[in-house]
KEDOZA-732637 format. One record per residue (C-alpha): x, y, z; residue in three letters; residue number from 0. Coordinates in nm, 3 decimals, padded with zeros to 5 digits. Example, Ala and Ser with C-alpha at 12.3 -4.5 7.8 and 13.67 -1.06 7.14 Angstrom:
2
<r <01.230; -00.450; 00.780>; ALA; 0> <r <01.367; -00.106; 00.714>; SER; 1> 
END
This chain:
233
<r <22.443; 03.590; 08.442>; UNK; 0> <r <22.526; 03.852; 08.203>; UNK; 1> <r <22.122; 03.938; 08.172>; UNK; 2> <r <22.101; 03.984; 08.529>; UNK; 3> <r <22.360; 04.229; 08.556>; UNK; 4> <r <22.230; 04.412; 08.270>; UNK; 5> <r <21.892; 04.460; 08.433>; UNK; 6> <r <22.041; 04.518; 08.772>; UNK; 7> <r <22.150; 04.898; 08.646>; UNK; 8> <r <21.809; 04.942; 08.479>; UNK; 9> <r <21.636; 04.846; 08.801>; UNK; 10> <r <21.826; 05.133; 09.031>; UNK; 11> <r <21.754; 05.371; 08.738>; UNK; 12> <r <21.392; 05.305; 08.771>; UNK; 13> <r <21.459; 05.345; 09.164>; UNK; 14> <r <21.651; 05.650; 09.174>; UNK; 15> <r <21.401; 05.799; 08.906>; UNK; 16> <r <21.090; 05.713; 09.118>; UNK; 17> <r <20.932; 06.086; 09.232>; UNK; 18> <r <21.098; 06.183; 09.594>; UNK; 19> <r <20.842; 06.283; 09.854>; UNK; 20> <r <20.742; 06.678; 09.804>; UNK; 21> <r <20.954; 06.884; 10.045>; UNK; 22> <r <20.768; 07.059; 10.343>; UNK; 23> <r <20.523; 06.753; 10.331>; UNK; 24> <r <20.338; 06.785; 10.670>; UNK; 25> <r <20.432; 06.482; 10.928>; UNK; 26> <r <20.127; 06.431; 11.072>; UNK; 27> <r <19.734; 06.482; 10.972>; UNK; 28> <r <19.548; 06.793; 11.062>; UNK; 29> <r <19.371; 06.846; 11.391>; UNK; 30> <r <19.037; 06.829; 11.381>; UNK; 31> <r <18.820; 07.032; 11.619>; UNK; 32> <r <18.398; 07.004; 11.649>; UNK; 33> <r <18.125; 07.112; 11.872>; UNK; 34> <r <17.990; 06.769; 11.925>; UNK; 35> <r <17.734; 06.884; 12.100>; UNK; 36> <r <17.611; 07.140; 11.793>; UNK; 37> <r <17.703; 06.832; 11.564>; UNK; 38> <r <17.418; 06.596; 11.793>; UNK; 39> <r <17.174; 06.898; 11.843>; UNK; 40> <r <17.198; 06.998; 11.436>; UNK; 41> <r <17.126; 06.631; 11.319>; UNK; 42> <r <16.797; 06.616; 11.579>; UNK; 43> <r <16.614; 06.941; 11.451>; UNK; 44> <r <16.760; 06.835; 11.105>; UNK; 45> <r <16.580; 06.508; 11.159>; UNK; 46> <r <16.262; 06.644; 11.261>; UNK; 47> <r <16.255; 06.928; 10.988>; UNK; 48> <r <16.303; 06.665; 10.717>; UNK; 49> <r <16.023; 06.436; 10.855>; UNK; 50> <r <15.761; 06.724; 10.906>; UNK; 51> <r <15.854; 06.854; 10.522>; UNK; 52> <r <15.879; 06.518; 10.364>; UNK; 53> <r <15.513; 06.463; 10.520>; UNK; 54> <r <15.435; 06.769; 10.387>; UNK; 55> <r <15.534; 06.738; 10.070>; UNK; 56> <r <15.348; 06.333; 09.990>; UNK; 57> <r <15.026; 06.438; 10.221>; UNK; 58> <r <14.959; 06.843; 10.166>; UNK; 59> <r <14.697; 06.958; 09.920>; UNK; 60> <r <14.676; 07.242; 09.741>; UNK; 61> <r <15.003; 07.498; 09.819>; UNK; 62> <r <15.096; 07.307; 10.085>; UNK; 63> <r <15.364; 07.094; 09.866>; UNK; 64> <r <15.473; 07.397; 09.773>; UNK; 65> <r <15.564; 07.543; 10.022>; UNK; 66> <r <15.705; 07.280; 10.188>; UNK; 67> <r <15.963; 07.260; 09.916>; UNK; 68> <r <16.027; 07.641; 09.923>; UNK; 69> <r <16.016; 07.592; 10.373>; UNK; 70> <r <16.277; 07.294; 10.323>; UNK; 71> <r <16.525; 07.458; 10.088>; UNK; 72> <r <16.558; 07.733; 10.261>; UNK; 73> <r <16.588; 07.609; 10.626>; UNK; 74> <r <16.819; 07.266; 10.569>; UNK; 75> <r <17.135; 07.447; 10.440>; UNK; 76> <r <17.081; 07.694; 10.708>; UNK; 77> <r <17.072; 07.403; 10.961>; UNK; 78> <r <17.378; 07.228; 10.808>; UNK; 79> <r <17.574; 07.537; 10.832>; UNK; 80> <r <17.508; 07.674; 11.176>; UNK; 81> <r <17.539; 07.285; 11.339>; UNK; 82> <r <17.722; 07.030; 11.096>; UNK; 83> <r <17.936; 07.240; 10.869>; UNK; 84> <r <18.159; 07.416; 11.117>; UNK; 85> <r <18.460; 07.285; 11.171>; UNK; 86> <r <18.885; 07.389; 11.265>; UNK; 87> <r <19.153; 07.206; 11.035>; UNK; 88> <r <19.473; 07.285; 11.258>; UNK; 89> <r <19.782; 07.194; 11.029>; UNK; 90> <r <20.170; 07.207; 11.055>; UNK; 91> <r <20.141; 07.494; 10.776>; UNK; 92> <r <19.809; 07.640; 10.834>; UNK; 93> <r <19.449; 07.686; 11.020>; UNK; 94> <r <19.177; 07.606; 10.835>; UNK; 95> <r <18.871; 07.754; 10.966>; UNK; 96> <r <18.527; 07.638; 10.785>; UNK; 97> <r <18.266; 07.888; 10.924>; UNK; 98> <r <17.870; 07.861; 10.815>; UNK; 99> <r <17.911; 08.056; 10.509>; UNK; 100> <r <18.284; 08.088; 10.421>; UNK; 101> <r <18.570; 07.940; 10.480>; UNK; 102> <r <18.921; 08.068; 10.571>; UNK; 103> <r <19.297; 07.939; 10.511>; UNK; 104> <r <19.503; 08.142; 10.708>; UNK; 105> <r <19.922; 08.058; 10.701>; UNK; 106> <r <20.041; 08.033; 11.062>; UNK; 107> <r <20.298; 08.361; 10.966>; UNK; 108> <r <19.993; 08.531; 10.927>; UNK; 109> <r <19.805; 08.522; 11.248>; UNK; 110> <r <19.886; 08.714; 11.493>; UNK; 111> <r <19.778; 08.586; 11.791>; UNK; 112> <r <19.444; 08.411; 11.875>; UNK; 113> <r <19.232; 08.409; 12.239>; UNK; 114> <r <18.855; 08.312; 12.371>; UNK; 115> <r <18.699; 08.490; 12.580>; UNK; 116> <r <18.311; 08.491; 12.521>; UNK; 117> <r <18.410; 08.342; 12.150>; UNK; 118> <r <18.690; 08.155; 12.021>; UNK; 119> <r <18.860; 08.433; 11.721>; UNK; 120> <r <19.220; 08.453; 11.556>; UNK; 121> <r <19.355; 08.797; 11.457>; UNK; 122> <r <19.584; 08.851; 11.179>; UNK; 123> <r <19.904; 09.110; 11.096>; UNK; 124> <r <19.696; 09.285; 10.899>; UNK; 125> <r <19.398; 09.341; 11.133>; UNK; 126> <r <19.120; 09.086; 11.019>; UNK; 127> <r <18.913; 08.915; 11.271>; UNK; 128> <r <18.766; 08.558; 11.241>; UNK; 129> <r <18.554; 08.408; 11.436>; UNK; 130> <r <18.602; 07.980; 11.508>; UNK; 131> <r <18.239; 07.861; 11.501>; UNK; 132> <r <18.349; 07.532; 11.585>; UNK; 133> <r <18.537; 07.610; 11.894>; UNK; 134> <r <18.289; 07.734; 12.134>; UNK; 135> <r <18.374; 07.883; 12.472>; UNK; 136> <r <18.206; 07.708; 12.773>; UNK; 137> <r <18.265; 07.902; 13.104>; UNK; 138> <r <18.068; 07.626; 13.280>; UNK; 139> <r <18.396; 07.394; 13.187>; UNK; 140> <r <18.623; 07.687; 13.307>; UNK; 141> <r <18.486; 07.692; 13.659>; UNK; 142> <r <18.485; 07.344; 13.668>; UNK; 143> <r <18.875; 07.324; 13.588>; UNK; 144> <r <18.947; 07.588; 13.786>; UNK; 145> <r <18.741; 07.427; 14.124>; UNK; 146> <r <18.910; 07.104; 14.045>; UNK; 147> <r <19.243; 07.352; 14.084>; UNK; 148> <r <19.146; 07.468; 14.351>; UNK; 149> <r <19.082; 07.200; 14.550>; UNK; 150> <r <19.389; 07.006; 14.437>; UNK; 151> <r <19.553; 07.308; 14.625>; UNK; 152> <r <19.408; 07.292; 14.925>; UNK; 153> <r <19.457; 06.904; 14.950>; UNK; 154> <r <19.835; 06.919; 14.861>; UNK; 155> <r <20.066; 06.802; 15.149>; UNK; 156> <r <20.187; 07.122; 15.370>; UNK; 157> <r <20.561; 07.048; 15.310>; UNK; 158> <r <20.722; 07.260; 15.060>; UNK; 159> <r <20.871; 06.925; 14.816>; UNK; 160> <r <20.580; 06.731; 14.834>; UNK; 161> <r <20.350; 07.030; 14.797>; UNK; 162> <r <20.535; 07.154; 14.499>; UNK; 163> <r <20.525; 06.813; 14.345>; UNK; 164> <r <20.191; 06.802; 14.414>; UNK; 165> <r <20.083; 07.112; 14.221>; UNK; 166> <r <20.301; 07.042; 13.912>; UNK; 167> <r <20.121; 06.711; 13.929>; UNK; 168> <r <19.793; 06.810; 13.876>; UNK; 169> <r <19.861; 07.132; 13.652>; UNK; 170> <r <20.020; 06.816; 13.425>; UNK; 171> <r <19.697; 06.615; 13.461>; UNK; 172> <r <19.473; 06.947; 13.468>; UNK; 173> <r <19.583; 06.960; 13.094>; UNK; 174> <r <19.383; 06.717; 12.973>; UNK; 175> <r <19.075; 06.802; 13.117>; UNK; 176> <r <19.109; 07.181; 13.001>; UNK; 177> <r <18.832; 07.349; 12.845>; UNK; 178> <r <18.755; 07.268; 12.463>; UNK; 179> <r <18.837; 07.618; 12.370>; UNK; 180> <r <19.171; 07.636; 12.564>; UNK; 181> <r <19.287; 07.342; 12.502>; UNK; 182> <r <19.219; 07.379; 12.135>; UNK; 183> <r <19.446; 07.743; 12.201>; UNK; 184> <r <19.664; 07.578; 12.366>; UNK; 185> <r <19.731; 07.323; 12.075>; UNK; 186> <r <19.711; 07.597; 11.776>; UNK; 187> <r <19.974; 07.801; 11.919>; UNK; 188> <r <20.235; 07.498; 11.979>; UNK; 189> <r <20.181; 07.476; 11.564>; UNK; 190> <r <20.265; 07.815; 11.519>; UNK; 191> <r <20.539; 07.814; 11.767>; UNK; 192> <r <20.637; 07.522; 11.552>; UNK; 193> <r <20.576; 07.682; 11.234>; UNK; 194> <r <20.746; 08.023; 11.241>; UNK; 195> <r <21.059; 07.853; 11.399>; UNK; 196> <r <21.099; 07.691; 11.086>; UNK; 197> <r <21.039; 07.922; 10.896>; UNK; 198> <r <20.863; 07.704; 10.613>; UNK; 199> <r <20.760; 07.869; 10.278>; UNK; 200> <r <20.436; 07.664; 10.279>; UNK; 201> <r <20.364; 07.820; 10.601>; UNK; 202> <r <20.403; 08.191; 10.459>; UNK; 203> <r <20.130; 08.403; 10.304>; UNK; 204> <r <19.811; 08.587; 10.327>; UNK; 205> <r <19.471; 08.466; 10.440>; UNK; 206> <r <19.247; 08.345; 10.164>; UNK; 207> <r <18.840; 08.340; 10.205>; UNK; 208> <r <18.615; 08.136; 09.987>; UNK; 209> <r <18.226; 08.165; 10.058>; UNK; 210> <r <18.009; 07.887; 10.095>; UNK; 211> <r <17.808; 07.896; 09.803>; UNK; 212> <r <17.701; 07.510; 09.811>; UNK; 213> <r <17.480; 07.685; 10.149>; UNK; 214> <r <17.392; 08.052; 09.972>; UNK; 215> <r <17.272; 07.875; 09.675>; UNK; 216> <r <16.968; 07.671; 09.805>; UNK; 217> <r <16.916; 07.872; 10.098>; UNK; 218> <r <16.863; 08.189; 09.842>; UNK; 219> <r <16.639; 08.009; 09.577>; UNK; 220> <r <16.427; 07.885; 09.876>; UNK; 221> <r <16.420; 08.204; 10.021>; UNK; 222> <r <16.291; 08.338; 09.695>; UNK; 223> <r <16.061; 08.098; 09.632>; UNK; 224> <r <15.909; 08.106; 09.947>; UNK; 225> <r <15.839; 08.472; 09.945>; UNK; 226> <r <15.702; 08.464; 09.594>; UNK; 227> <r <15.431; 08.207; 09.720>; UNK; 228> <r <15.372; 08.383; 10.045>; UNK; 229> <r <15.298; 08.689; 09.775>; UNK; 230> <r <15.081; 08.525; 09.517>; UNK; 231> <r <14.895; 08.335; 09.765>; UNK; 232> 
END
């Protein structure tokens, strides 16, 4: 009995010395957004490029190899980044925003507001500009939303309640089916809404860019090869 007290006290030392969660933790993951439709499109001409070069490369004769291995490092990083590597990492803190050939961390303090017009871009206090590759603006799914509106107008009862219940009805519903672009507004400003009302240190700071130079890298050296076999040939 008197052993089991004695490790009873040990025990809830142990406990209460066990690491605490880190404050400012965020509660839930980050928001992805993706062009699926680049993603698909990317990973079809990526496909294709790899099959002509690969054939290139066991068939060819002569410079043909070559060439092929100069043609392929130069064009597949270029295809990753324009159509697989984009990508928006919306967090309770932060916006990630992973561009072809940098990528940008920008604390929600630090933007100052963000809109799409012809292309989704975020502006910052200090006057940077940065454009979200994976967030494309589609006016074809504007007009639709906005006939869909329209037509959920005209077929709303005549009667002022039912009308007005009506509307606030579908503008409810009509959020789901918004545009890719403003919904994914929509969404990023409700974090930094959320953000700046709590005024979190974590969400505080200046933007920091880091270029992509896992996609520079190859596409350079093919580059350079390439031209110096264009030249001696």
């Amino acid at each position: 009995m008197a052993r089991s007290e004695q490790q009873q006290p040990e025990a809830d030392q142990a406990a209460s010395a066990a690491p605490a969660p880190a404050p400012g933790t965020p509660a839930y993951a980050d928001r992805v957004y993706r062009s699926g439709g680049g993603i698909a499109g990317g990973i079809l001409v990526l496909a294709l490029v790899l099959w002509l070069g690969i054939d290139a490369l066991v068939t060819g004769s002569g410079r043909a190899p070559w060439l092929s291995l100069a043609a392929l490092l130069f064009v597949v990083p270029l295809l990753i980044a324009y159509t697989v590597r984009p990508a928006v990492y919306a967090g309770e803190d932060h916006v990630r925003i992973r561009n072809p050939f940098r990528t940008v961390t920008v604390p929600w303090s630090a933007m100052k507001h963000i809109k799409a017009r012809f292309s989704t871009e975020l502006f910052t206090h200090d006057g940077a500009k940065y454009q979200m590759w994976a967030v494309p603006v589609s006016l074809r799914q504007r007009k639709r939303v906005d006939r869909r509106m329209s037509r959920l107008e005209r077929s709303a009862p005549a009667s002022s309640g039912s009308r007005q219940a009506a509307l606030s009805f579908s503008a409810a519903d009509s959020e789901t089916k918004l545009a890719q672009a403003d919904r994914a507004i929509m969404e990023m400003r409700e974090l930094a809404d959320r953000a700046v009302a709590r005024d979190d240190a974590a969400a505080q700071g200046a933007p920091v860019v880091r270029w992509a130079y896992e996609v520079l890298a190859p596409a350079l050296a093919g580059a350079i090869l390439l031209i110096i076999l264009i030249a001696v040939g």
